[in-house]
Each structure stands twice: as C-alpha cells, then as structure tokens.
N, C-alpha and C positions, 0 to 999 in steps of 0.2 A: 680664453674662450673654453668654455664647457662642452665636450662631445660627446655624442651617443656611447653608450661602455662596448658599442661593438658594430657592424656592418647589419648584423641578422641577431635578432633578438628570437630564440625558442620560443613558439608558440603552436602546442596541441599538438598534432602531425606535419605541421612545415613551421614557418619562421615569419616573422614579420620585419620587412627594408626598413629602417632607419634614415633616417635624412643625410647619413654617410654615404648613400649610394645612390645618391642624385645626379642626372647626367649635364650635360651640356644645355642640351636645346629645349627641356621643358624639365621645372621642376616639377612634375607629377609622374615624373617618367626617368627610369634607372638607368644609370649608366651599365654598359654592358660588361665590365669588367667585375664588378661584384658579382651577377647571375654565374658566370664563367667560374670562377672560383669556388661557388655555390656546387656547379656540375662535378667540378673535378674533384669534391668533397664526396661526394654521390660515389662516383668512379668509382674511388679508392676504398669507400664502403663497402661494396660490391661488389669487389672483385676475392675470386676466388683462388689468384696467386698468392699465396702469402708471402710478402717482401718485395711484392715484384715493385718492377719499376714504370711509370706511362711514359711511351715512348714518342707519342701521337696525342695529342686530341684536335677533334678536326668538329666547330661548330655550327652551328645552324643560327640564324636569328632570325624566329618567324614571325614576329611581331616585337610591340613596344612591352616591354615590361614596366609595369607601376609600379610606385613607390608603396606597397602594401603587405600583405601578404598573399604567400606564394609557398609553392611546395613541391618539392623534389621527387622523383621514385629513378631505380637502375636497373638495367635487368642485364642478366648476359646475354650474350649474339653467338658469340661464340666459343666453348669454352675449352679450356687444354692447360695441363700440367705446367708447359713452359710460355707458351703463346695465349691468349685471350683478347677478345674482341668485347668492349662494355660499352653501353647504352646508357644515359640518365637523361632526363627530361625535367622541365621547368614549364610548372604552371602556373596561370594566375589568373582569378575571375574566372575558372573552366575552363580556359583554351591554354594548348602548351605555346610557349614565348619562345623558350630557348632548348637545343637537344646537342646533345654532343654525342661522335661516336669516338674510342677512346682505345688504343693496342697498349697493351700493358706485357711486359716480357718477366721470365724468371730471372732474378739477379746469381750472379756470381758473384762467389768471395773474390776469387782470381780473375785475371783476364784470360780470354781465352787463347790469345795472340801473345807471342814472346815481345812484341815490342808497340809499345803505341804513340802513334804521334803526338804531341806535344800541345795541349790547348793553346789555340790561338790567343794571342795577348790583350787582356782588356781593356777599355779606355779607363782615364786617370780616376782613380779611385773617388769616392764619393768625399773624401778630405779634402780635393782638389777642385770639387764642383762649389756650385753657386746657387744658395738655397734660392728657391721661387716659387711666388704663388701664381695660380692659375688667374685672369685676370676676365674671363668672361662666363665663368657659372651666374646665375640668377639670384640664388641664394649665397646666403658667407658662407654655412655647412652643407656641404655635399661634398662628392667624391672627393676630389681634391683633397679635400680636410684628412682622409682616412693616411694617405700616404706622408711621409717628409721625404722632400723631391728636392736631388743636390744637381745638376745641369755643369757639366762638363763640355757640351757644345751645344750651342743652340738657344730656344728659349718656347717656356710656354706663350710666349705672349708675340711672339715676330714669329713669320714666315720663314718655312725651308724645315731641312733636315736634323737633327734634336738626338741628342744624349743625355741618359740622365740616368742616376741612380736615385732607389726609393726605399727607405723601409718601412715597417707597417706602424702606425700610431694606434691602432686597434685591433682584435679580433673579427675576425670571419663572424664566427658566430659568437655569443656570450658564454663566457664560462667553457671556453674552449682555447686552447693557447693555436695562432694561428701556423700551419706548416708552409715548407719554404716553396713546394708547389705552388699552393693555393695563393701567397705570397706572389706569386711569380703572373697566375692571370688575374689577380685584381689588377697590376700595373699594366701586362702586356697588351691588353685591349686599348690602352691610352697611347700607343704608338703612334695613329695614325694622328690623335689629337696633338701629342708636343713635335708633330714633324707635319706638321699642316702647312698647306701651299696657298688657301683661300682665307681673305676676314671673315672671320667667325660672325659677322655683323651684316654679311653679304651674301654668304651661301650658306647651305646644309650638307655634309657630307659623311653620314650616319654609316657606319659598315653593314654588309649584311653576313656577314661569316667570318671567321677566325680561324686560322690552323698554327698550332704550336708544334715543333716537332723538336724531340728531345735524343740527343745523345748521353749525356748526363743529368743525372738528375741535381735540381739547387740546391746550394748549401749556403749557412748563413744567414747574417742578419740583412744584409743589405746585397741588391741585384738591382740588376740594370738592363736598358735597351738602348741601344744606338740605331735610331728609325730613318728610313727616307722614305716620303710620298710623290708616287708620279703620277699626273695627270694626263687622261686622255681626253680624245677632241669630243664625243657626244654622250656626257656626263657619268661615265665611269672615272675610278683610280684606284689606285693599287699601291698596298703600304706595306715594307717591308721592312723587319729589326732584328738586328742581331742581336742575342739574349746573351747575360755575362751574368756570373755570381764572383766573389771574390776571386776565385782562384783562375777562370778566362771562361770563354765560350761556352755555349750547354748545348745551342740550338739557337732556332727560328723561327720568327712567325710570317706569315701573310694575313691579308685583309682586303678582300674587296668593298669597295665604295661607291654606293651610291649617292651622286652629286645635283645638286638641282638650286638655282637662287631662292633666297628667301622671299 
C-alpha cells in the first residue's frame, strides 16, 4: 500500500492534511491527533526558551477540522527566562478548530534534587505486542495507516481498557524528520479510541479537549499508552492513559467525552 510521504504536506503559509489524518466518524473530517501534533510543532517554534522542555499542553477542540488545508500561528502568554506560558492555534476555512495552551520550563543538565525516584515500570515492550489494524475507519488510508500499533493489552477492535505501543510510518510534516513530542500527540489523542467501552457502530464519542502533562520529556523510536475509559450515566466519559517511552513513564493524559447514539 502506497501512503502519503507525510501527515501535512507544506503549502504557502500552512500545510495541506493528507488522507493520513482522517478520523473515525467522517472521512472529510481529521482525526484530532494529527492537529495536536501540528500545535505542539507551533509550541516549540515559539517559544522563547531555548532547550526548554513542555511540561503541559492542555487543548481546546472548537470544532471539526477538515481534511484540507489549515494553518497554525503561536504567540507567547507569558514570557520568562525559566518559566513560559505559549499559545498556538489551528485554522481552517477562517475559523480556529483547535488551540492549545502549552508551560514550557528551562532544562537542566543536572537534577536539581540528590536523588530521584525511579520511573515507574512500563508495559512489555513493543517486541511483546500484537501488531493490529484499526477495523472501523471509512477509508483503508487514514490515521491509522500513519502509526505501526504493537497492543500488549487489549485491542483496537473489542471493548474496555487497551495498551499499545506505536511508532511513526511518516512525517508530521514533509521534509521534516518527525520529534519524539510530536510523536507522542499524534498517538496520545487515540487513547480514548483503543480503550473504548461503546460499538464504534452504535455510538459517537468524539473528545472535546486533551491535556498531556509531562515529567519527562520522550525518547525514542517507539512510545506507548496504557488507556482506560469510564463512562457516565447522561453522555459524558472521561479517558485516562499512562504515557511510556522505552525507558518507563513520562506522564499523562486526560480526555473529556462527549457521548451521544448514532
């Protein structure tokens, strides 16, 4: 199978979506994980720490984003030598989709503590998972296609809770080698999808926000989440994953859910 050379294709002052970043419930309409990665591309553009590290990004999703072109701007919020507060937004067709707000800290060579606890241990390595494809996109190319997804618990395609590691099959953008951040929200948005509690056939349960919070930053070719979704009684839920790169934990995400039958 032949794929797009990238998620976002350069075009003039923003980029044009590729059929790599197609979501679940309409192919004319992006999965939120490519936009998110788009953002924290932005971030890191735009920030005025050099080296620092984002510790936070905390998202917004104000609408559907299409599968077209679209186009980024950052600004700071708040700015400081060691501390900073960054801003980027996602347009598309004139209205902003998606905004993230982003704390970025100045790195240390050292620690600054004599002794640090010991990363929590990860699940079994991606050698030990069970490659799967997603079995309910619209399309054969879309998201899905972008990652290779090894599942050490759970599964894209059954109900409940879901582990898996992913590494990237493409670039963020073209002609751009992808980082292991950006890496990290292309997959982390899909938490709520391989740890789903509803048939994908039955209901809709689109997020409308995301928050990653980072103790370390990823390393690596290959990162993982270990997700669980819980549902409540009048159509919300809430999805939560522990974030892993090779060496154990970095962080977490959340997800609010809006729920409704199809």
């Amino acid at each position: 199978m032949e794929l797009p050379p990238a998620l976002y294709l350069p075009d003039g002052a923003g980029f044009l979506a590729t059929a790599l970043t197609i979501g679940p419930w309409d192919p004319g309409l992006q999965h939120a994980g490519p936009p998110a990665a788009l953002l924290a591309r932005e971030v890191e553009r735009t920030s005025q720490v050099p080296g620092g590290q984002t510790v936070r990004l905390a998202y917004d999703i104000l609408g559907p984003v299409p599968v077209g072109p679209v186009r980024v701007t950052g600004r700071v919020l708040r700015p400081g030598r060691r501390v900073e507060l960054v801003e980027a937004t996602l347009e598309a067709d004139g209205a902003p989709r998606m905004r993230v707000t982003a704390w970025r800290l100045r790195t240390r060579e050292t620690s600054p503590v004599d002794v640090l606890a010991p990363d929590a241990p990860h699940p079994a390595g991606p050698d030990a998972g069970q490659a799967e494809t997603a079995g309910f996109f619209s399309t054969d190319v879309a998201y899905h296609r972008a990652l290779e997804w090894r599942f050490t618990a759970g599964s894209f395609n059954s109900p409940g809770p879901a582990a898996a590691w992913t590494r990237p099959l493409v670039p963020l953008v073209e002609g751009e080698a992808i980082t292991p951040l950006q890496h990290l929200l292309v997959m982390t948005d899909a938490a709520s999808g391989i740890s789903a509690e509803l048939d994908w056939t039955r209901a809709t349960f689109a997020n409308v926000d995301l928050t990653v919070s980072l103790y370390r930053q990823p390393a690596g070719e290959w990162l993982a989440m270990d997700a669980v979704t819980s549902l409540g009684p009048a159509g919300a839920a809430q999805c939560f994953a522990d974030l892993y790169d090779g060496t154990g934990r970095i962080g977490r995400s959340a997800a609010s859910l809006f729920v409704e039958p199809r």
